[in-house]
N, C-alpha and C positions, 0 to 999 in steps of 0.2 A: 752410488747407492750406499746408505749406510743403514744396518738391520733390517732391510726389506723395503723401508721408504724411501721412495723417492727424493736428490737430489733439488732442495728450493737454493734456487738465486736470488738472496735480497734486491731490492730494489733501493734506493740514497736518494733522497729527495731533501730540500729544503721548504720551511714555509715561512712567510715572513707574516707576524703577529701582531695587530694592532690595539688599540686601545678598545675598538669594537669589535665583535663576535667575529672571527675572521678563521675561514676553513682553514684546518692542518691536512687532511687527509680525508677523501672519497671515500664514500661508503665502498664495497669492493667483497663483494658474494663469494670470492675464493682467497680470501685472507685466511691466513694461518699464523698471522704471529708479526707483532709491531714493537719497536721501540720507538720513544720519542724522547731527546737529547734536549736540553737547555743551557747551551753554552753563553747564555745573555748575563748581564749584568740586573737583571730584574724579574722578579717574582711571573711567572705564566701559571695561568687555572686553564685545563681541558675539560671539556663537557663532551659524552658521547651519546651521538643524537637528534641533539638538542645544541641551543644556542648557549656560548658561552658568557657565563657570569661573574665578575672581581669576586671575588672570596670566596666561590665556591668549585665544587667537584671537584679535580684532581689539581694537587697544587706541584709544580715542576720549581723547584729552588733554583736561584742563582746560576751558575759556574756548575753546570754537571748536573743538575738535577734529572732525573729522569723517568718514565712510565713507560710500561712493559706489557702487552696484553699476550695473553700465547691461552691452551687448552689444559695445560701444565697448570697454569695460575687460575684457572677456572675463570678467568675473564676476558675471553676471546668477545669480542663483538666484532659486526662485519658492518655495524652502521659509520656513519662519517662522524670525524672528530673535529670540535673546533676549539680556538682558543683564544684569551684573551691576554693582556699583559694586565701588570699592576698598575703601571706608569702608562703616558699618554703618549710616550714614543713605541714606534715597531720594532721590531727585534726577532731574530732567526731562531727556529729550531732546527734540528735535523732529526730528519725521520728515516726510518728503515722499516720498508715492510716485506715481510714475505708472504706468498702465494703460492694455493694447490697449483702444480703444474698440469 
């Protein structure tokens, strides 16, 4: 327990991203807090929602790029994330999400 809240266990997932709308992450009613990592060698757009589209919504850079939803950052959603590459190859992100226990 840390200041009264309860203890969340990340969860590490992978998702591999195609050049078409392709799910990162489930919608998930007791989410409390997501990063999503772009260790690729090419440009990734998130859309949350909604299908993902080349050049828009959230853009995840190269080598490290990253997006962060929490309550902190005022943009927690609990809908599903999807994403697309720039390029017409697939390519991994890694996700971490946490959950109300």
């Amino acid at each position: 327990m840390s200041q009264g809240h309860p203890t969340r266990t990340p969860a590490y997932t992978e998702a591999s991203v195609a050049a078409t709308t392709t799910a990162v992450l489930a919608a998930n009613a007791n989410r409390v807090g997501v990063t999503i990592e772009n260790h690729s060698d090419v440009v990734i757009f998130l859309r949350i929602g909604e299908s993902a589209v080349k050049d828009e919504g959230h853009r995840l850079n190269p080598l490290g790029g990253d997006f962060v939803m929490s309550p902190q950052r005022g943009n927690l959603s609990l809908a599903a994330i999807n994403g697309i590459t720039a390029t017409g190859s697939s390519k991994v992100v890694l996700v971490t999400e946490w959950v109300a226990p």
